[in-house]
N, C-alpha and C positions, 0 to 999 in steps of 0.2 A: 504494500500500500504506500501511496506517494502523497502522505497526505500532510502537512505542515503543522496542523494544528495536534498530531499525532507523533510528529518527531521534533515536533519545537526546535525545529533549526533554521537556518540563517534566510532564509524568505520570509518567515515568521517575524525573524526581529525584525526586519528591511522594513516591517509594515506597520507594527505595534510593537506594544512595551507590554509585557507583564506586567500587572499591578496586583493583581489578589485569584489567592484559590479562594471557591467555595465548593459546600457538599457536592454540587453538581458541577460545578460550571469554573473555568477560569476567564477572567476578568482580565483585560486586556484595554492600554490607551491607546486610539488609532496615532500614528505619527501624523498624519496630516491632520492638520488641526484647523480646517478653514471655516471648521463650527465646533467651537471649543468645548471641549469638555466630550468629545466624540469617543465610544467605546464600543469595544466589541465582547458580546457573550457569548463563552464556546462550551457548548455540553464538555462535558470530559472526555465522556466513552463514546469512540467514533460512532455516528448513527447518520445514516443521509436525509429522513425524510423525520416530519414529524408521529406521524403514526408508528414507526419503529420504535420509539418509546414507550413503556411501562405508563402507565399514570400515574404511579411513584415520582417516575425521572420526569415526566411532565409536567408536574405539578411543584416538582421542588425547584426543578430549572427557572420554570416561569415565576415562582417567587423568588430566583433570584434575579434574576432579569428586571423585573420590577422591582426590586429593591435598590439597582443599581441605577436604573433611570429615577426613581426620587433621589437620588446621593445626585446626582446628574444636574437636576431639575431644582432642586435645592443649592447650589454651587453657582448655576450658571441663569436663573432667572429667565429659563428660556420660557418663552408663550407656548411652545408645543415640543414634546421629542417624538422626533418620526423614526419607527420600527420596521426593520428591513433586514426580510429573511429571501436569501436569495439558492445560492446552491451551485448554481449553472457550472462555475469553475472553480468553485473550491466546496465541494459537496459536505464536507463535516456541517453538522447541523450548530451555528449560529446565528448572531443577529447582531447588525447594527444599531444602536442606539446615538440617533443622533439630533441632540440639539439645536431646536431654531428659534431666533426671534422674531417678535412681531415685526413685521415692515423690515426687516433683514436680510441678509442672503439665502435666497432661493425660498423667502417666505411664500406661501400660496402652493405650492408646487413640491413633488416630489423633489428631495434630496439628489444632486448628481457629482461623480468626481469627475466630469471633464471642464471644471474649472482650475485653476494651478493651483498648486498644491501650497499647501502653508507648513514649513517647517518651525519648530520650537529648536532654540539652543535648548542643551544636554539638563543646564539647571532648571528652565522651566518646561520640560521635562515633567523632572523630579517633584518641582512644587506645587505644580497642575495634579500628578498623580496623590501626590501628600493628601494635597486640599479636597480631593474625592474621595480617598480613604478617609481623612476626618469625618465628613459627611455620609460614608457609608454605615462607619461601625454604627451608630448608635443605631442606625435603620435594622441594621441586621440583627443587634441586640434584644430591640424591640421585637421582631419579627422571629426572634431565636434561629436566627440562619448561623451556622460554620462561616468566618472568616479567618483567613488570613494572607499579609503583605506577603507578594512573591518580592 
């Protein structure tokens, strides 16, 4: 299997940062950042389709997924986070969570990356991901989810 989200290797990082395991799912910051506070949730255990899941792993996934868009939505004041499950070319079953503003970039309309890309120096980075882990724990606490900082 040639799947990245299953060998965590260097296409992986090319694209996101690690930020947190949970029970289900790792937590990951997109490196383009041209809607801040942009993440990706990846089941753990490779699965391509949503039906291939348990309702166990369905139901824990999606509360974390949702925990991590309030940590998201909480941080970054967005008016709406748009959720985007695709597959086509990287089948591991994830999802985008991405933050938009009102009257903002690509507000009204589907999310797209063929706009250029916004890269972060290395520290903010780090204090992007900090400032979302701050805001996730309590979420998760509350919610009694598993986390923890990769």
């Amino acid at each position: 299997m040639d799947c990245f989200y299953c060998t965590k290797d260097q296409r992986l990082l090319d694209l996101m940062i690690p930020m947190a395991e949970m029970t289900w799912s790792h937590v990951y910051l997109f490196r383009d950042q041209k809607h801040r506070g942009r993440c990706i949730v990846a089941l753990k255990e490779h699965k391509d389709e949503i039906f291939q899941l348990s309702a166990e792993q369905r139901n824990g996934f999606f509360a974390e997924v949702s925990a991590v868009a309030e940590a998201i939505a909480n941080l970054t004041k967005a008016g709406k986070i748009n959720y985007a499950i695709y597959g086509d070319k990287v089948s591991h079953f994830h999802v985008h969570l991405v933050p938009k503003q009102v009257d903002g970039l690509q507000w009204g309309g589907p999310f797209t990356d063929t706009l250029p890309v916004v890269h972060l120096t290395d520290g903010e980075y780090q204090d992007l991901a900090k400032e979302l882990l701050a805001e996730l724990e309590p979420i998760a606490q509350r919610e009694k989810l598993s986390l923890k900082a990769m």
